[in-house]
C-alpha positions as CSV (number, residue, x, y, z in Angstrom):
1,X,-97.3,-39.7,-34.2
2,X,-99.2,-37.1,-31.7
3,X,-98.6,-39.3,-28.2
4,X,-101.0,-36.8,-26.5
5,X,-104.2,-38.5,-24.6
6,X,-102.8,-41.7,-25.4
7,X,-101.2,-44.7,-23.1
8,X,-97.8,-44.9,-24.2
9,X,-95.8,-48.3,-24.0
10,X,-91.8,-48.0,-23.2
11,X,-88.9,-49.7,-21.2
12,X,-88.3,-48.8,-18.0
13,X,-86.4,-50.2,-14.7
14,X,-89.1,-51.9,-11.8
15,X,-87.9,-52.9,-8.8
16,X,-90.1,-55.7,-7.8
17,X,-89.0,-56.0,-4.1
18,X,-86.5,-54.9,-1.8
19,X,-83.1,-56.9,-1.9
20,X,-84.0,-57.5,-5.8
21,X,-82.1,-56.4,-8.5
22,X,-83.5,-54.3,-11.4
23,X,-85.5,-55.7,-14.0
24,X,-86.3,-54.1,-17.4
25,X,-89.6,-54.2,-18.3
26,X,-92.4,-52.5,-20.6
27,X,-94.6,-50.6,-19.2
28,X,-97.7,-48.6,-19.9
29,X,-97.6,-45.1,-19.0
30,X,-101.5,-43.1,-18.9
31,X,-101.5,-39.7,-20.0
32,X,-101.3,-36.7,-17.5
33,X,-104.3,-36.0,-15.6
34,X,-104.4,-32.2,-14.0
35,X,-101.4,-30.3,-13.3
36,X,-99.7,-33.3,-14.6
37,X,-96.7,-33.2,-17.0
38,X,-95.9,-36.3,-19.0
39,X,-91.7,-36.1,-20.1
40,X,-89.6,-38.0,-22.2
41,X,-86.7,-38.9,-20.2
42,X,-83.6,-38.3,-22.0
43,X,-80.8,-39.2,-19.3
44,X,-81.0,-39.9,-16.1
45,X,-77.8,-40.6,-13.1
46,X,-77.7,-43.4,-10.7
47,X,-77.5,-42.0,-7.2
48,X,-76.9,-43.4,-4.1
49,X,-80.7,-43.0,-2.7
50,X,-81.6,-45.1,-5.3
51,X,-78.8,-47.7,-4.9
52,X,-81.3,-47.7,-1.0
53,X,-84.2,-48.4,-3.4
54,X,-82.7,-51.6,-4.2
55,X,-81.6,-52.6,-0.7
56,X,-85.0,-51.3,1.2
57,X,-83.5,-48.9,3.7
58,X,-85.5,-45.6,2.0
59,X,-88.2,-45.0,4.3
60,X,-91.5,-44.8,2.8
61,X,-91.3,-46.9,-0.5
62,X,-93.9,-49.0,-1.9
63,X,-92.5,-51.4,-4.2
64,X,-93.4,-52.5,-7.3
65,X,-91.2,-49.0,-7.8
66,X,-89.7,-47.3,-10.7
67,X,-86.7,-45.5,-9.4
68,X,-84.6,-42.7,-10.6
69,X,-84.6,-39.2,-9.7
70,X,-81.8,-37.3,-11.0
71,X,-82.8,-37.2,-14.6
72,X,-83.6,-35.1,-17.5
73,X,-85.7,-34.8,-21.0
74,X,-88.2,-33.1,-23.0
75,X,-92.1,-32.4,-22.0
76,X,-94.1,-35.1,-24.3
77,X,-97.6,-33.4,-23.0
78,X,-99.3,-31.8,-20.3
79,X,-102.7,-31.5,-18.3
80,X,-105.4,-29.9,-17.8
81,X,-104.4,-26.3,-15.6
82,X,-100.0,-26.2,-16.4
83,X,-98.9,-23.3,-17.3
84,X,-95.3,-23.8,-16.2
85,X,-94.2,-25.8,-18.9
86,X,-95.2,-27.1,-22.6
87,X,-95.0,-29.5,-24.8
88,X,-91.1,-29.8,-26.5
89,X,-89.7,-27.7,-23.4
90,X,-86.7,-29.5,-21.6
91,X,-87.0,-30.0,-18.2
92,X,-85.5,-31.2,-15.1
93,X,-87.8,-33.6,-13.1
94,X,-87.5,-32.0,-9.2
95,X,-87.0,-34.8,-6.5
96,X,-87.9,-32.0,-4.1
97,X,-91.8,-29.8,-4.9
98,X,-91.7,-26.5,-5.1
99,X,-95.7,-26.2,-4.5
100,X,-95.0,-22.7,-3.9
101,X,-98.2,-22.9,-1.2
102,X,-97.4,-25.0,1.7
103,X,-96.0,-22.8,5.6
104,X,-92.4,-24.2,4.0
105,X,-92.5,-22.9,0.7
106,X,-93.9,-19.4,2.0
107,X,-90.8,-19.3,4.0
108,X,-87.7,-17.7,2.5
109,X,-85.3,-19.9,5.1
110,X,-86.2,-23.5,4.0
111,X,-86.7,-25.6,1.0
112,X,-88.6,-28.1,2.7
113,X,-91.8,-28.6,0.9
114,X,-94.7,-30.0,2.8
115,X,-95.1,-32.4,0.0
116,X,-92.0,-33.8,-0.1
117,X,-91.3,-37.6,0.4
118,X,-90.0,-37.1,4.0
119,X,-93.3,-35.6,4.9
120,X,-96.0,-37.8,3.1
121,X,-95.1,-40.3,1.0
122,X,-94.7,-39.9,-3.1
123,X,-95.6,-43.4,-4.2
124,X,-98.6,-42.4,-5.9
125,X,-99.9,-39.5,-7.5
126,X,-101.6,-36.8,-5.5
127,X,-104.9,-38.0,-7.0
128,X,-103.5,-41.6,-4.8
129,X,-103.4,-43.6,-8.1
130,X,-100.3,-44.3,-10.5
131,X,-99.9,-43.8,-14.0
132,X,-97.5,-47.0,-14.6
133,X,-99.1,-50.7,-15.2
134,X,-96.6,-53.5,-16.3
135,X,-98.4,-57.0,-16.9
136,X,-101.4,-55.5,-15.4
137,X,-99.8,-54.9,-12.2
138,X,-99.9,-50.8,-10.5
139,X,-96.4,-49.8,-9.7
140,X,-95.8,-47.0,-8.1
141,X,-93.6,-43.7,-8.6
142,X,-90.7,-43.1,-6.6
143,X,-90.3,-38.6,-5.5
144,X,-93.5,-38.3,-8.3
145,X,-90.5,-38.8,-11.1
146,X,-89.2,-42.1,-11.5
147,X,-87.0,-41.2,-14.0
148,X,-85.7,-45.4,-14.8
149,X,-88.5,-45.1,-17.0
150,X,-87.9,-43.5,-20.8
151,X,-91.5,-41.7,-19.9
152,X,-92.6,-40.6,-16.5
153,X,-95.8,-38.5,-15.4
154,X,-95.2,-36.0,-12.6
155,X,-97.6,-32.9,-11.2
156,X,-96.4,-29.7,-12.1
157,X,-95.2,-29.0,-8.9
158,X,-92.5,-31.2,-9.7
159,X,-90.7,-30.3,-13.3
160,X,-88.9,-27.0,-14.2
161,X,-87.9,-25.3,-17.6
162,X,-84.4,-25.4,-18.8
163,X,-82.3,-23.6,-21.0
164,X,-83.1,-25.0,-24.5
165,X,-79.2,-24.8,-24.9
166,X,-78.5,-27.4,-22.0
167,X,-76.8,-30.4,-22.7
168,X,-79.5,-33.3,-21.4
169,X,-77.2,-35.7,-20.7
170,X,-74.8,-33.5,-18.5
171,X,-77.3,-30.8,-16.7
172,X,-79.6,-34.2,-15.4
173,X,-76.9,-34.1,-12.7
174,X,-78.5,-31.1,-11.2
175,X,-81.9,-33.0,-10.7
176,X,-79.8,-34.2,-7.5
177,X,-76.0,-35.2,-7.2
178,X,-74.1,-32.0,-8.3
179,X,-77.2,-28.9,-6.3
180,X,-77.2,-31.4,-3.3
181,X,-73.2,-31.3,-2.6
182,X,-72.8,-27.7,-4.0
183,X,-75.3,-26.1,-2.2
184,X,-74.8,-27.7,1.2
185,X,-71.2,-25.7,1.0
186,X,-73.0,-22.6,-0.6
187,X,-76.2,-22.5,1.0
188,X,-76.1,-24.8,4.3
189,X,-72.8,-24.0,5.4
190,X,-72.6,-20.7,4.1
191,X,-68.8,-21.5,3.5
192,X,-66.5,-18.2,4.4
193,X,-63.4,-16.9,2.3
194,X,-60.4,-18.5,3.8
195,X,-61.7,-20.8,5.7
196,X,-60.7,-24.8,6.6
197,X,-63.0,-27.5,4.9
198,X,-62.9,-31.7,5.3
199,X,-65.1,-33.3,2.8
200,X,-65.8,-37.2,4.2
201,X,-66.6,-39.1,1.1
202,X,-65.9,-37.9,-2.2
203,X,-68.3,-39.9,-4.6
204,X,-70.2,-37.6,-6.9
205,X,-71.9,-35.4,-4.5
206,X,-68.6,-35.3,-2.2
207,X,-66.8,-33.8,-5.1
208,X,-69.6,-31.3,-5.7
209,X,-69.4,-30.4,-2.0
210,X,-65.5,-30.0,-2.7
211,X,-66.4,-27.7,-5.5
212,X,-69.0,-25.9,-4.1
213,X,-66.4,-25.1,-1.0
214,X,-63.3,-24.0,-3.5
215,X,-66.2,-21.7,-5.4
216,X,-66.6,-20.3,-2.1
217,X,-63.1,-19.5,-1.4
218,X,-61.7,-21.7,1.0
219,X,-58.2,-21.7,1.8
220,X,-57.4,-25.0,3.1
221,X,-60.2,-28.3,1.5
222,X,-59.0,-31.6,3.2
223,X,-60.9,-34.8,1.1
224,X,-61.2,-37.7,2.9
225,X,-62.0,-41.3,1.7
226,X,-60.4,-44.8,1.7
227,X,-60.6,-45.1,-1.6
228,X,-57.7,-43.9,-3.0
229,X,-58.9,-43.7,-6.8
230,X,-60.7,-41.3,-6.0
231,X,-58.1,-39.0,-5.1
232,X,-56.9,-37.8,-8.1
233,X,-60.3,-36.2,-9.5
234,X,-60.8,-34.7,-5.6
235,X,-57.8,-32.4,-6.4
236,X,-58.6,-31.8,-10.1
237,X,-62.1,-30.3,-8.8
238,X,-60.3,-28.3,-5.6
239,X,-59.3,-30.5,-2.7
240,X,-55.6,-29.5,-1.1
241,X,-55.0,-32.6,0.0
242,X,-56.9,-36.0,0.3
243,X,-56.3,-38.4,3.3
244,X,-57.0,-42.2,4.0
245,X,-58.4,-42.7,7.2
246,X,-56.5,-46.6,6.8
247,X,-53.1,-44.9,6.8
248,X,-53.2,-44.1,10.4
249,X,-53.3,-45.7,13.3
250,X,-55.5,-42.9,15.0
251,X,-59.2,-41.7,14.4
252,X,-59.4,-39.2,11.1
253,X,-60.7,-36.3,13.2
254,X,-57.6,-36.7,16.0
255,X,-55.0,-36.2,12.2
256,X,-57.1,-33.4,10.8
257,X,-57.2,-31.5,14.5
258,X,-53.2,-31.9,14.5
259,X,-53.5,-30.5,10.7
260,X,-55.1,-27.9,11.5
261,X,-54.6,-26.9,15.1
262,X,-58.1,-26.5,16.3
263,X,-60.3,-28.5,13.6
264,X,-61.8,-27.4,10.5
265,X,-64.7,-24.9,10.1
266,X,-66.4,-26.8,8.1
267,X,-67.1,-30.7,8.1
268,X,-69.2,-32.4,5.1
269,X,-70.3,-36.0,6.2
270,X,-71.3,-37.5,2.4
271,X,-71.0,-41.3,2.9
272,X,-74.1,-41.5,4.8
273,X,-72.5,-43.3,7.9
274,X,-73.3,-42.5,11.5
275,X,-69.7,-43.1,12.5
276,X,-68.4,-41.5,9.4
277,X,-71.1,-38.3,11.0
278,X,-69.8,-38.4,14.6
279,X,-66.1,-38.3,13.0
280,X,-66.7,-35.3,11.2
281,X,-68.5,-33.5,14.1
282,X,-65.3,-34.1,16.3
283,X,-63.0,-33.1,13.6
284,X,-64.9,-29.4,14.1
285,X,-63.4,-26.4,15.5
286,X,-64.7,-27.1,19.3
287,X,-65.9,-23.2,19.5
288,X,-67.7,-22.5,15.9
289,X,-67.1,-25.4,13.7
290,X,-70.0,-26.6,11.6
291,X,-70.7,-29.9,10.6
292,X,-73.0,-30.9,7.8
293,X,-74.9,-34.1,7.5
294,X,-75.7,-34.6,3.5
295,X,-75.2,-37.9,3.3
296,X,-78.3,-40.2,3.8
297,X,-78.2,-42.6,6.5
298,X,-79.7,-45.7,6.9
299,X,-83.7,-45.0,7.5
300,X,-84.6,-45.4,11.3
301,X,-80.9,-45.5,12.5
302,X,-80.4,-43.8,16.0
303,X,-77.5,-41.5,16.5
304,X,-75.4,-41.3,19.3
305,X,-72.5,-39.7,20.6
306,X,-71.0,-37.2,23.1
307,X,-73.3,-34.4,23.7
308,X,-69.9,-32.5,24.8
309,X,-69.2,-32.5,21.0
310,X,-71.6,-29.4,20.9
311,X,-71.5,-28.1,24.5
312,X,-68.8,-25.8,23.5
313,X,-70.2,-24.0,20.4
314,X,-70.2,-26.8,17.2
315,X,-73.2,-26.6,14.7
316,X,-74.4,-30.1,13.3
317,X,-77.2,-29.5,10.7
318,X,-78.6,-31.0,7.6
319,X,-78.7,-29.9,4.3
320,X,-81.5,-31.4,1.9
321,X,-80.7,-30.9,-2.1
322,X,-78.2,-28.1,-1.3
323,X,-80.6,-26.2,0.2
324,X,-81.9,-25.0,-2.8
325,X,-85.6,-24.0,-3.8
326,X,-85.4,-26.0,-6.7
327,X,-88.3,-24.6,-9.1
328,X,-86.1,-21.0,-8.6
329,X,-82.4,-22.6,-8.2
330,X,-82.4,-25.1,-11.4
331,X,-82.7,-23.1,-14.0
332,X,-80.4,-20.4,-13.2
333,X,-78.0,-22.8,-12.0
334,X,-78.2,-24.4,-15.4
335,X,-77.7,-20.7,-16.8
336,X,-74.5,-20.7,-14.7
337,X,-72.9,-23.8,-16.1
338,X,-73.6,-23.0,-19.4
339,X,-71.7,-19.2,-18.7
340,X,-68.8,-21.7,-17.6
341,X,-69.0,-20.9,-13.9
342,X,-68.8,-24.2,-13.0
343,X,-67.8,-28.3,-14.8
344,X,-69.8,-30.6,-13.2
345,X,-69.4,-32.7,-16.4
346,X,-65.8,-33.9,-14.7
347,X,-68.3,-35.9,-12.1
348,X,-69.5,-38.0,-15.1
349,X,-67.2,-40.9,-14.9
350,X,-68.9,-43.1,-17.2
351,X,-72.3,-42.6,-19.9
352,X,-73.9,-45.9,-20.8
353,X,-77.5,-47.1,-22.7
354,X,-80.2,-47.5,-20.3
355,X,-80.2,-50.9,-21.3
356,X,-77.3,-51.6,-19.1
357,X,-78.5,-50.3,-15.9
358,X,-77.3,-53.8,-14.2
359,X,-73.8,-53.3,-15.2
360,X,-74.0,-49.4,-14.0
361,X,-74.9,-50.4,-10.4
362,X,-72.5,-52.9,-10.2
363,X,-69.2,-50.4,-11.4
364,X,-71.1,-48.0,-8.6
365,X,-71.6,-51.3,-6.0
366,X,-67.4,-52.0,-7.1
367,X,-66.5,-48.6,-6.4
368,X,-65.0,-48.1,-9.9
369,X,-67.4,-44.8,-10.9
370,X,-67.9,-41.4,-9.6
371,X,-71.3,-40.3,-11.5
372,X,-72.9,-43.0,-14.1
373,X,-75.3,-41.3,-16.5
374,X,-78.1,-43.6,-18.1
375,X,-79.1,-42.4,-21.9
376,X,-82.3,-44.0,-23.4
């Protein structure tokens, strides 16, 4: 049956208030309007941002909210004015724009677009209305994407063509998880042959970084984490050698300067901690080590800590989605996994119906999954 023009009906995951757990629910979803794009979700991950959905400590959300942003699926229609995409084309929904128009986009040294979330708030649609009712109640989008629902509408700005070859249910990983830790080591830190690495964290985007660093050719990649589980799949995608920051009875960035003599070049903080942060900046090389902050921290926490920590040369900077211009990056990245260049399928520790959503955030809330992928 042609969908197109038409309100479509489907499940999808609301969260009603902050502190609330998910509730499936059937929703209505309006046809695209302008440079809209209306997809077919096919999978979608659970990430950590959203997992701050739940809890309310994402700046900027309006709730009733669909979350999800780290998805994938087929274009089911489109407005008025795309040309970008069409209908039966899969896509990756982009939690970053690409408008291609805004001072950020013109510029060749940052992938900040003006329209992001950070900058104005993506609970609506630009036209400031939503295309989701459930029980004749608005909710609104979360990034323009919402991919918790098995249909989403987006603007153009916010979707980009995939190889028809890519496997949905593996290459959604690149909507976020797998480009945001991989590109922070390729792009952000600019990662040098030979050089010293300590990854803090290594859930799904931790282990991307870890990747992203051996790709790069570092000599020495130290994973750090206190959960020891995770340990094992830390060295099967690169790591040296993993510590536990409980094993000792010093701070982790006093053992990795006695490791290493002088601190690492490179420190990836991807827990999202301020402490966690202010460890990895001291575990730097006091002269040129850089630090990387791609974890997201709690929204409106201050940071604090020894300004001598950079006095003597250290970088701390942040890296948001890798660093990549995403309408330009995805697709050839997903050309590059499919040459073999890189697994990110080892990240995918479990794949479950989106009908158990619950149970996925509760193996990520137990610690007992790397990446969970959603499949409707």
């Amino acid at each position: 049956m042609d969908t197109s023009g038409k309100v479509i009906t489907c499940k999808a995951a609301i969260a009603w208030e902050p502190g609330k757990p998910l509730s499936i629910e059937e929703v209505e979803v309006a046809p695209p309007k302008s440079h809209e794009v209306r997809v077919k979700i096919i999978a979608t991950g659970i990430c950590g941002t959203d997992d701050h959905v739940l809890s309310g400590s994402f700046p900027n959300v309006h709730y009733p909210v669909i979350p999800g942003h780290e998805g994938a699926g087929i274009v089911e229609s489109i407005g008025k004015g795309v040309t970008c995409v069409k209908p039966g084309d899969k896509v990756i929904p982009l939690c970053l724009p690409q408008c291609g128009e805004c001072e950020s986009c013109l510029r060749s040294n940052t992938n900040c677009c003006l329209k992001t979330h950070l900058c104005a708030p993506q609970n609506l649609m630009p036209d400031k209305t939503s295309r989701f009712i459930c029980k004749g109640k608005q909710i609104h989008h979360f990034l323009w994407i919402s991919t918790f629902s098995e249909y989403t509408v987006m603007p153009d700005s916010t979707v980009v063509k995939i190889d028809e070859a890519a496997p949905l249910d593996k290459v959604c990983l690149f909507g976020c998880g797998f480009s945001t830790g991989y590109g922070a080591a390729l792009n952000t830190a600019q990662v040098t042959p030979g050089s010293t690495c300590a990854i803090f964290g290594l859930g799904g985007v931790g282990l991307s970084v870890v990747m992203g660093c051996k790709a790069a050719g570092a000599s020495q990649i130290i994973g750090i984490d206190i959960n020891k589980d995770k340990f094992v799949k830390a060295e099967e995608v690169g790591a040296t050698e993993c510590l536990n920051p409980h094993d000792y009875e010093k701070p982790i960035q006093d053992v990795l300067m006695e490791k290493t003599g002088h601190g690492v070049d490179y420190a990836f903080e991807v827990v999202g901690c301020l402490d966690t942060l202010t460890a990895a900046l001291a575990s730097c090389h006091r002269g040129c080590g850089v630090c990387v902050m791609v974890g997201v921290p709690p929204s409106g926490s201050p940071l604090s800590f020894d300004p001598m920590l950079l006095f003597t040369g250290r970088t701390l900077k942040g890296s948001f989605i890798g660093g990549w211009k995403m309408k330009d990056s995805i697709p050839q990245l997903v050309s590059s996994y499919l040459e073999g260049k890189f697994k990110p399928d080892v990240l995918i520790s479990h794949t479950l119906p989106f009908s158990k959503i619950s149970e996925a955030f509760a193996l990520v809330h137990a610690g007992k999954s790397i990446r969970i992928i959603l499949v409707f």
